[in-house]
C-alpha positions, 0 to 999 in steps of 0.5 A: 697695635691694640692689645686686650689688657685687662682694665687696671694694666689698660689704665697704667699704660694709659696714666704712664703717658704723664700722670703720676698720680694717676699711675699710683691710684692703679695700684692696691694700697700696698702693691709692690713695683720692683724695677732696675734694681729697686724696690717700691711699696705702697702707692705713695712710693710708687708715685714718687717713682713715677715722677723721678722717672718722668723727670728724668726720661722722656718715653714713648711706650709700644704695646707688642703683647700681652700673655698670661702666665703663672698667674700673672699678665705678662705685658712685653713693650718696645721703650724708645726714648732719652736714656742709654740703651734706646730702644728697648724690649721690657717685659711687665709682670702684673699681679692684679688684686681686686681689680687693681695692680698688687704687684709689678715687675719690670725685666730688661 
């Protein structure tokens, strides 16, 4: 399926398939990213997060929809991989600023 996202969350999908610096230069100089618990300021934190996630899972990414809401894009995907729980339904939570990512949240 092909979704109309706006340009930097079309580019984070795209630069997540293995591009970790890539992933990072979506992103405003200090956007947040909150995910499993954890809390990621600033690109260079944002891409050492990309890299030990990459390190760890390998993912495949299936774009199901994309809404706005409250301000925010609102992007639900099926993840199928090699981690516990496969596959799963995320919700990503885009605060854009300046044409970039500010802020991005993942919920299970």
């Amino acid at each position: 399926m092909t979704l109309d996202l706006p340009k930097p969350i079309a580019a984070y999908f795209t630069a997540d398939k293995g591009d970790s610096e890539a992933v990072a230069e979506c992103f405003t100089a200090n956007a947040v990213v909150k995910d499993e618990g954890h809390t990621y300021q600033g690109r260079a934190a944002i891409k050492q997060w990309k890299v030990e996630v990459s390190a760890k899972f390998q993912y495949t990414t299936e774009l199901i929809a994309c809404e706005r809401k409250d301000g925010k894009f609102v992007v639900t995907s099926k993840i199928a991989g090699n981690f516990p729980g496969s596959p799963v339904v995320l919700r990503f939570f885009f605060g854009l600023e300046d044409n970039r990512i500010a802020s991005l949240e993942i919920i299970r």
